[in-house]
C-alpha positions as CSV (number, residue, x, y, z in Angstrom):
1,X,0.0,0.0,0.0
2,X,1.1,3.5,-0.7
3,X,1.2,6.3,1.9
4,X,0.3,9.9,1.4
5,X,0.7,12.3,4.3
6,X,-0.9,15.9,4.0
7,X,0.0,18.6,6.4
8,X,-2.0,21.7,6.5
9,X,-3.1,21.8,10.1
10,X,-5.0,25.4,9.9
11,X,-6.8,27.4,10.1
12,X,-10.4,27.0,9.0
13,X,-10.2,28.8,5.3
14,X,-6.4,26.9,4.4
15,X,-8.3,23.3,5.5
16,X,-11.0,24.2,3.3
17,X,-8.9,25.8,0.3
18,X,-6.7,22.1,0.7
19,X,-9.7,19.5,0.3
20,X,-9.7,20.2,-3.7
21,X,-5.7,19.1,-3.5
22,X,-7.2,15.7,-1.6
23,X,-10.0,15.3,-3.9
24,X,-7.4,15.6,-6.8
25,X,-4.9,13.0,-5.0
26,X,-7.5,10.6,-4.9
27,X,-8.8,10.7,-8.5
28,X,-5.3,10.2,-9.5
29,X,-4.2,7.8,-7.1
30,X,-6.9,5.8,-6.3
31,X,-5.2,2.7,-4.5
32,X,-3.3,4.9,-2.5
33,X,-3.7,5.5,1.0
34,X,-4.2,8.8,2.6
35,X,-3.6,10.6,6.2
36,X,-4.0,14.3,7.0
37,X,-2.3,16.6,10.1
38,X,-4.6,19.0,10.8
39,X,-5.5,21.3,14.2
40,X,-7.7,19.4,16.2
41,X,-10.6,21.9,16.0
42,X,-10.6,21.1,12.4
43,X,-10.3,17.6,12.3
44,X,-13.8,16.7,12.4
45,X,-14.2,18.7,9.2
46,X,-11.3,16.9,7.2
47,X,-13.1,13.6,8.6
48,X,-15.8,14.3,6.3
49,X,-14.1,14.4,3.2
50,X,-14.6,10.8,1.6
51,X,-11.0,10.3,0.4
52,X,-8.8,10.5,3.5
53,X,-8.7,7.9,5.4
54,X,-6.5,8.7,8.8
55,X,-6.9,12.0,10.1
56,X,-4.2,13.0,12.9
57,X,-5.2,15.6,14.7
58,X,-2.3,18.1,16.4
59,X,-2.9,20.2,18.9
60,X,-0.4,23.2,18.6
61,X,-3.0,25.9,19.8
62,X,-3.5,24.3,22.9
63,X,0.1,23.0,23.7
64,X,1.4,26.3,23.4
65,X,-0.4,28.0,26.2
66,X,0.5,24.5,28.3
67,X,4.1,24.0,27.5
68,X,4.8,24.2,30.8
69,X,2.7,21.0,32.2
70,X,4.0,17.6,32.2
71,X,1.2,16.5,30.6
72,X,1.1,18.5,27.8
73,X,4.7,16.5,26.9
74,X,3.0,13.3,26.7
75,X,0.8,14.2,24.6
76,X,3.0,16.1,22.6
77,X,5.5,12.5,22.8
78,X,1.8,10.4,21.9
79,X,1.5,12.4,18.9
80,X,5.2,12.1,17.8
81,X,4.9,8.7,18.0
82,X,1.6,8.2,16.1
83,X,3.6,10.5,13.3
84,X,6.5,8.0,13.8
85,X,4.5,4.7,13.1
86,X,4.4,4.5,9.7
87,X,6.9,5.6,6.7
88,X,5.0,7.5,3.9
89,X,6.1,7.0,0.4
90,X,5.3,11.0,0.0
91,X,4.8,13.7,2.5
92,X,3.3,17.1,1.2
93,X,3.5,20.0,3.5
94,X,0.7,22.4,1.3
95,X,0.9,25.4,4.6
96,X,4.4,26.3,4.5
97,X,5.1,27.3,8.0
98,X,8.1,27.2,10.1
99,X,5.8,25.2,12.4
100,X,4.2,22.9,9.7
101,X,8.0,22.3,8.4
102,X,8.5,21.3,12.0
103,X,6.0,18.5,11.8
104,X,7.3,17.4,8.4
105,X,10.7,17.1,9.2
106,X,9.5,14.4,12.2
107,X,7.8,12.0,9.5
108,X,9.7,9.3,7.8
109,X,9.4,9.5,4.3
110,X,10.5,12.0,1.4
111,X,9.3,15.6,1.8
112,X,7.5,17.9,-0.7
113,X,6.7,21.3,0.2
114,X,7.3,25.1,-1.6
115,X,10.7,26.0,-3.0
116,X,11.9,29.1,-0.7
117,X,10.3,31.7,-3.5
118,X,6.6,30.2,-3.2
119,X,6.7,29.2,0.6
120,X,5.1,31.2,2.6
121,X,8.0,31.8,5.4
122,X,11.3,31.4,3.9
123,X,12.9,29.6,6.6
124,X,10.2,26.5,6.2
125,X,11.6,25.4,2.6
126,X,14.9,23.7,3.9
127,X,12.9,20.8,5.7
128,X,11.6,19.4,2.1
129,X,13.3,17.1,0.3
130,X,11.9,18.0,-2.9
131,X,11.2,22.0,-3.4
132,X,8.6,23.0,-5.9
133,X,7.9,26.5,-7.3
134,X,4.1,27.3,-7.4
135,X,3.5,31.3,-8.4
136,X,2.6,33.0,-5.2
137,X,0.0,35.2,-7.0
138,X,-2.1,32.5,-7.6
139,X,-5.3,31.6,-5.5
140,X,-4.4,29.1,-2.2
141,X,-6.7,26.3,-4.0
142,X,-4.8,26.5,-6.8
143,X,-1.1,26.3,-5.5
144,X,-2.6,23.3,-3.1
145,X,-3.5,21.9,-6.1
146,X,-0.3,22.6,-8.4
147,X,1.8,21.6,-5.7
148,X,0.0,18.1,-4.4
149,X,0.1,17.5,-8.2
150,X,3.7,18.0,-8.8
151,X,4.4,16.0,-5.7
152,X,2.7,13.2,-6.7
153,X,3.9,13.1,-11.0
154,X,0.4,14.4,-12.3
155,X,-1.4,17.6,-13.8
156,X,-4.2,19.0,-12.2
157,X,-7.5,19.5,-13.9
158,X,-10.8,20.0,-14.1
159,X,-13.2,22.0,-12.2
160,X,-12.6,22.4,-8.3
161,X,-13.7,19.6,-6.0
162,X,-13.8,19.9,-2.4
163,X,-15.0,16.5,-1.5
164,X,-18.3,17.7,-0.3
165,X,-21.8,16.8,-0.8
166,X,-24.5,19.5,0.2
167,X,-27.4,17.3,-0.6
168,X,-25.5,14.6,2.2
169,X,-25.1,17.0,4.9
170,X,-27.9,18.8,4.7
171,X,-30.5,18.0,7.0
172,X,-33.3,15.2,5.3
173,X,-35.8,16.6,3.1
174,X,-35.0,20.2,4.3
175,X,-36.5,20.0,7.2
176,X,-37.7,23.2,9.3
177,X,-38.3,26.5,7.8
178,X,-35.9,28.4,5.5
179,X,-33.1,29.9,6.9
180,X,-29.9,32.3,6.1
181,X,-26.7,32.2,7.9
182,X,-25.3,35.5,9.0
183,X,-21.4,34.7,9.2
184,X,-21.1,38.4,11.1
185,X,-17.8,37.6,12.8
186,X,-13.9,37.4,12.5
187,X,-11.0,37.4,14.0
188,X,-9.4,40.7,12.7
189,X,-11.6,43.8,13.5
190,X,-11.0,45.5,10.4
191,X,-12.9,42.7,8.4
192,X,-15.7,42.8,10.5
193,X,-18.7,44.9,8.7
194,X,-21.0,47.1,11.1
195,X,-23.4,45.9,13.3
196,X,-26.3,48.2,12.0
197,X,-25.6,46.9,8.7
198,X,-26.1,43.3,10.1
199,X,-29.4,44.3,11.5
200,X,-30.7,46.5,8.1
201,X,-29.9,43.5,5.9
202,X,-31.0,41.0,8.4
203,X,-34.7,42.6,8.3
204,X,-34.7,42.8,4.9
205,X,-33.7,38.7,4.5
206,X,-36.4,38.4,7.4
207,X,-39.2,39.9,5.0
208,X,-38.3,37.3,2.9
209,X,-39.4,34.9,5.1
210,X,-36.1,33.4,6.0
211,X,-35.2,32.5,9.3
212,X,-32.1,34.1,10.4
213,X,-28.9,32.2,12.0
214,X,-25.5,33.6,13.6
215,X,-22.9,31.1,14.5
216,X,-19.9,32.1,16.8
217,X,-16.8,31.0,18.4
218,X,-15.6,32.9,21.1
219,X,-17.5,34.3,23.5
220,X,-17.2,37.6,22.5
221,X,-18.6,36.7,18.8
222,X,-21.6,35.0,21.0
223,X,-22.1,38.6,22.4
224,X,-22.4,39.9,19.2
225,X,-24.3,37.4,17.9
226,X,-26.9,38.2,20.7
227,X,-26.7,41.7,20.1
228,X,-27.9,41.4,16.7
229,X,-30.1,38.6,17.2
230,X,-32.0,40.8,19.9
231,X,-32.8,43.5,16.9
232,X,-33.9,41.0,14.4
233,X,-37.1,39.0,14.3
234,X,-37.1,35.4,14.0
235,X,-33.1,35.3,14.5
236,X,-31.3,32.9,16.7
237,X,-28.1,32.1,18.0
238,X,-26.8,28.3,18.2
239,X,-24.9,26.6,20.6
240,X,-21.0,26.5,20.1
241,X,-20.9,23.1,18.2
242,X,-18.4,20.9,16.3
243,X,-17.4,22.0,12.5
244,X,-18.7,18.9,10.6
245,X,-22.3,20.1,12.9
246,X,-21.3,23.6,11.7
247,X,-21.3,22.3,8.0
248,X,-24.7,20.6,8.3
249,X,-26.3,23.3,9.3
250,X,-24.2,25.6,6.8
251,X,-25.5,23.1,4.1
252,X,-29.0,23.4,4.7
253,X,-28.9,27.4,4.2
254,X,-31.0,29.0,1.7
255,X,-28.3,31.7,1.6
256,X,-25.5,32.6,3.3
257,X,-23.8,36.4,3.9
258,X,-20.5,36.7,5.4
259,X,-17.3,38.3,5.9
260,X,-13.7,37.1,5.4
261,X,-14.0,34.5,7.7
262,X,-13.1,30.6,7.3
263,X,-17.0,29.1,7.5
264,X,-17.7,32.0,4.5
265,X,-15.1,29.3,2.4
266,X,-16.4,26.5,4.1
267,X,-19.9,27.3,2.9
268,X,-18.6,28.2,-1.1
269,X,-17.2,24.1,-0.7
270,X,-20.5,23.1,-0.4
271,X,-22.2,25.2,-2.8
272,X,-24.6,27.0,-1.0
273,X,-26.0,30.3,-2.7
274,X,-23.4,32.9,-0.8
275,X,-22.8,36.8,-0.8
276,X,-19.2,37.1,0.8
277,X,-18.2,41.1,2.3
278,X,-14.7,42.0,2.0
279,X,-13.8,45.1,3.5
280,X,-10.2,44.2,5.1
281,X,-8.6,41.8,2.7
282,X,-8.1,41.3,-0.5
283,X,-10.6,38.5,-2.4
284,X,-8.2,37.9,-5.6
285,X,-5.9,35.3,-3.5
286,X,-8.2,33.7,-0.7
287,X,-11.7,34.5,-1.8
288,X,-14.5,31.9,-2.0
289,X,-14.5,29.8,-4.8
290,X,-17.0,26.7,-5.8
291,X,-19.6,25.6,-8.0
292,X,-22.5,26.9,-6.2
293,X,-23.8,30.6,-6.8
294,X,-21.2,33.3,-5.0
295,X,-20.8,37.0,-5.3
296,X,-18.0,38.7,-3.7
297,X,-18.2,42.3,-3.0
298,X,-15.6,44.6,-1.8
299,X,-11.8,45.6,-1.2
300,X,-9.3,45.9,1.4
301,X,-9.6,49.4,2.9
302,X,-13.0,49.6,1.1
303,X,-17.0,50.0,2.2
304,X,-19.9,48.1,1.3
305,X,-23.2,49.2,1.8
306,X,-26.4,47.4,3.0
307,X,-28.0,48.1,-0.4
308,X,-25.1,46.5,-2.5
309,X,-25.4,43.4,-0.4
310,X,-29.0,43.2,-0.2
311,X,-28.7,43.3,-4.3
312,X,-26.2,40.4,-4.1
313,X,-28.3,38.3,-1.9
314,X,-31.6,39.0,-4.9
315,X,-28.9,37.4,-7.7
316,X,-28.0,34.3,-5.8
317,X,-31.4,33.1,-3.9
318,X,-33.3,30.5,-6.0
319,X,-36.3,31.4,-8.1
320,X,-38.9,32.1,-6.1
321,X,-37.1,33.3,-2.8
């Protein structure tokens, strides 16, 4: 059997951007067999992609506020040794970190990762054994893509894959009433767009008879969420929850409208009709991509008004909505 070890262990939006690279692996190497490193929080998600078959989850963000407990070295030693237990005929590091380079120089097997002018920190491209040079102004699917390919001796093609089914995940028959899902927060402040905003479009999505939804992840996006919620009729705010429950309930959106966040690229893998807000980041290099209906609006430094999105969300909902 031949081995295939991935590493791209986060965060949400470069798991996402690196399922098309797995999808590709397995079409072209169908016999083969293939693991994943990935962050811990996001291994549930790589679990549902159909063609890996080992997920390892590491658990970096953690250890690193801990490294001072004994017990954080075991697990950090558990995990070595679960790296340690079998050679891979190729490992492909597709992040490009000092710290991912880290991982990849404790596997046994030869190394593929960015040649120093594609990586993404310099310093990372002397653990691989084999350098490649993917074009660093091209979009993160595609150099996961170009590089997985070249790693493994085969051209990429065809439209982008991300291993997902919509129809699967979504909840049976499409239960419940239709809803949208308000991705309103971030981890950078400047990419979050303006609470009012949230509320205007929220109302007008409201009158359109769709139930409103606002995931969160740290408690201080659960206080925003609850802000907005509390100025919106028929919104609500979920529990915290798991990502591959987070991508069920993502699937069975109507629409969804969000900023530069990683569930916004989570829900253009699975199709769902999306309006995406950039307003402190650039969309040319790590915007949504997919097959399902997706309008991106916006700039770095730039402004987007209610009325823009609002005429966003009318050009992806289905007929009829």
């Amino acid at each position: 059997m031949v081995d295939i070890l991935f590493i791209k262990t986060s965060s949400l939006g470069d798991v996402v951007h690196n399922m098309p690279a797995v999808t590709d692996a397995r079409r072209h190497r169908p016999a083969v067999r293939l693991a994943w490193v990935v962050e811990e929080a996001f291994a549930p998600l790589a679990r549902l992609h159909p063609g890996v078959d080992e997920v390892i989850p590491v658990a970096w963000r953690r250890w690193r506020r801990q490294l001072g407990r004994a017990a954080t070295w075991r697990e950090i030693g558990r995990f070595v040794a679960r790296l340690r237990a079998r050679s891979y005929d190729t490992v492909i590091d597709t992040q490009g970190l000092v710290r991912t380079a880290v991982i990849t120089r404790l596997v046994r097997g030869p190394r593929h990762g960015y040649d120093r002018r594609s990586v993404r920190e310099a310093l990372a491209s002397a653990s691989y054994d084999v350098r490649h040079a993917v074009g660093r102004e091209l979009h993160a699917v595609d150099r996961n893509r170009l590089l997985t390919g070249r790693a493994l001796g085969y051209a990429p093609e065809g439209p982008i894959d991300y291993g997902l089914d919509r129809a699967t995940l979504a909840p049976v028959g499409g239960a419940g009433a239709p809803y949208a899902v308000l991705l309103h927060a971030t981890a950078r402040p400047e990419k979050e767009w303006p609470e009012d905003h949230w509320v205007a479009l929220g109302r007008s999505l409201a009158a359109r008879g769709l139930e409103l939804v606002l995931p969160w992840g740290t408690e201080a996006e659960a206080a925003r969420a609850r802000r907005l919620a509390a100025a919106l009729p028929g919104a609500r705010v979920p529990d915290r929850r798991p990502l591959d429950e987070v991508a069920r309930l993502i699937a069975g959106a109507t629409v969804v409208v969000g900023v530069d966040t990683g569930l916004l690229h989570l829900a253009a893998a699975l199709g769902v009709p999306l309006v995406s807000i950039f307003v402190g980041s650039e969309p040319m290099l790590t915007g949504p991509t997919g097959t399902g209906p997706i309008v991106t609006l916006g700039r770095d430094g730039g402004r987007c008004a209610v009325a823009e999105v609002e005429a966003a969300v009318a050009r992806v909902l289905p007929a009829g909505r």
